[in-house]
C-alpha positions in Angstrom: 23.7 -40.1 8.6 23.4 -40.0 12.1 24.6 -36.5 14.2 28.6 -38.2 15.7 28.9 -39.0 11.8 27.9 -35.8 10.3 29.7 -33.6 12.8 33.0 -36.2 11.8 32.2 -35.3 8.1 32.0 -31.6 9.2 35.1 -31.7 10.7 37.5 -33.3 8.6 36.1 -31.3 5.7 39.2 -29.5 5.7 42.3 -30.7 7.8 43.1 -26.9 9.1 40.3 -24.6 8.6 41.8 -21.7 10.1 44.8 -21.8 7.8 42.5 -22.9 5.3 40.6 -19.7 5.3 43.6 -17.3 5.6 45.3 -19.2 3.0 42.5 -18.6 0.9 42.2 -15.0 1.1 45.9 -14.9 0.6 46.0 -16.6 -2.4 42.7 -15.0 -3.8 44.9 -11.4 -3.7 48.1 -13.1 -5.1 45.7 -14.6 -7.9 44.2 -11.2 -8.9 46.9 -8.9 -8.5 45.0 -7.0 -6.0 46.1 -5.6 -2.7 44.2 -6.3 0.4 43.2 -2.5 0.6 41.4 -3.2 -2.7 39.3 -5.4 -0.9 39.3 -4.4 2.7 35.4 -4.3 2.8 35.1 -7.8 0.8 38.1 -8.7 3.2 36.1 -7.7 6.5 32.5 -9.6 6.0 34.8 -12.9 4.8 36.5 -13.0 7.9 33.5 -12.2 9.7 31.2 -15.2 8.0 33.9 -17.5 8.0 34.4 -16.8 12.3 31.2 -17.4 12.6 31.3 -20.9 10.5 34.2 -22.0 12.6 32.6 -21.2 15.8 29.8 -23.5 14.7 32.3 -25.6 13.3 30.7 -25.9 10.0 33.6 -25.8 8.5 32.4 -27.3 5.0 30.7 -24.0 4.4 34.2 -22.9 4.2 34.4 -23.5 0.7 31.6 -21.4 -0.5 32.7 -18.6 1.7 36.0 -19.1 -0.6 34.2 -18.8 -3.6 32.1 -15.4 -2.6 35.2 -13.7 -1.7 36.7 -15.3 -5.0 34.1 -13.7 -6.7 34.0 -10.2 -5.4 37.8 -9.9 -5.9 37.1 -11.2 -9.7 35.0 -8.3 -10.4 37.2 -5.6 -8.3 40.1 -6.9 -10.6 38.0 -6.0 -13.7 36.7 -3.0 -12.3 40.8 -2.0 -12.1 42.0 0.0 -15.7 44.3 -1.8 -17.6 47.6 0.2 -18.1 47.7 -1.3 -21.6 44.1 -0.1 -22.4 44.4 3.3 -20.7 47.6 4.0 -22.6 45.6 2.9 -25.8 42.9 5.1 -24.7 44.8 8.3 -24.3 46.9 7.4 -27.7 43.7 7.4 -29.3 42.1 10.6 -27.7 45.5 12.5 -29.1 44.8 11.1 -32.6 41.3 12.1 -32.9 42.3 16.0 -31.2 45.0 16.2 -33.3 42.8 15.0 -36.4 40.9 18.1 -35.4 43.5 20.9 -35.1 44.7 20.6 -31.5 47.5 21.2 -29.9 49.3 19.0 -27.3 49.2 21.1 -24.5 45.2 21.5 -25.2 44.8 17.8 -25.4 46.7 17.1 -21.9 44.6 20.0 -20.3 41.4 18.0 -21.8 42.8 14.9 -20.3 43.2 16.3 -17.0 40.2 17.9 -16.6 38.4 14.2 -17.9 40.2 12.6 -15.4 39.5 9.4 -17.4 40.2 9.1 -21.0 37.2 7.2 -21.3 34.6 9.6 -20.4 35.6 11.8 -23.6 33.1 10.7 -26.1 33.7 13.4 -28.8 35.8 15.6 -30.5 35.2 18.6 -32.7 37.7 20.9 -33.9 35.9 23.7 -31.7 35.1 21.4 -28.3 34.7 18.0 -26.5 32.7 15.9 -25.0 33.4 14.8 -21.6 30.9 12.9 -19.9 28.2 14.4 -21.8 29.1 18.1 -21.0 30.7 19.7 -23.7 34.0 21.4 -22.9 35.1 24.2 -25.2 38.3 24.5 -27.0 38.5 28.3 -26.0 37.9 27.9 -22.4 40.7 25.2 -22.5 43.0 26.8 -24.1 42.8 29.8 -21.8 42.7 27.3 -18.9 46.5 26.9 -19.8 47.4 30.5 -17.8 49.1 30.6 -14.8 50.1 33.4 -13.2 54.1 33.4 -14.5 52.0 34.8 -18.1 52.0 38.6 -18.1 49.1 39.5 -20.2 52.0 40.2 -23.4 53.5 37.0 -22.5 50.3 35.2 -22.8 49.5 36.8 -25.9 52.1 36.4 -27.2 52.4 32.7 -26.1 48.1 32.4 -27.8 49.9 33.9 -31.2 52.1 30.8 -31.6 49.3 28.5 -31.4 47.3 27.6 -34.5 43.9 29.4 -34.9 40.7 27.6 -33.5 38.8 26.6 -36.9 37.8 23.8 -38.3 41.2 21.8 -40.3 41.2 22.1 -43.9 39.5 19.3 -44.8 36.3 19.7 -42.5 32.8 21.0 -44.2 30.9 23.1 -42.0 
């Protein structure tokens, strides 16, 4: 192929590269569900390669280009929890507490210290797990004062909750 017919191959590799690259991007985002914040940095180096492709006019490196940027925003979009599976998640962390004595409010304080239900690995009826540090029952329980709790208040409050020991059924 001599150079006039490669740079005429080159060129009418794609009819409007420009459009063709925007285009691209936009319907990589609308593909993933993902907004172009999730992939500003991804976003950024695109645009950059493909500018410089289109200044050479090699514009049927375009296409590959395409494809990286498909690519990264594949993975962010995997990366991104599932509401379904984080709901399944934190449905299952309540069953295990609560298979272990404890109470709801102890369970939502355990979640929002873990941030993530997933980094809770275990549960005893006396402490969790959290991304290997263990996190006592005690501690979270008393965690749960704020400052409306006079000290009878809270007390009193601590007496309605059921003891911290291991459920009926556990061997120690």
């Amino acid at each position: 192929m001599n150079p006039l017919e490669k740079l005429a191959a080159q060129i009418n590799a794609i009819p409007d590269p420009h459009r063709y690259v925007i285009e691209a991007a936009q319907n990589i985002l609308a593909q993933h569900r993902l907004a172009a914040d999730d992939l500003a940095g991804h976003l950024s180096d695109y645009g950059d390669r493909c500018a410089r492709l289109l200044a050479a006019f090699a514009f049927d490196e375009l296409p590959k280009e395409v494809t990286r940027l498909d690519q990264a925003a594949r993975q962010a979009a995997n990366r991104r929890p599932d509401e379904g599976r984080a709901i399944a998640s934190r449905e299952s962390i309540h069953l295990r507490a609560r298979a272990c004595g404890w109470t709801s409010e102890e369970i939502d304080r355990l979640l929002s210290v873990a941030g993530d239900s997933s980094r809770i690995s275990a549960i005893t009826w006396r402490s969790a797990t959290v991304a290997g540090q263990a996190v006592d029952r005690a501690e979270l329980r008393q965690s749960l004062r704020t400052t409306a709790y006079s000290n009878a208040g809270w007390e009193k409050f601590v007496s309605t909750m059921p003891r911290i020991a291991p459920p009926e059924s556990a061997v120690e």
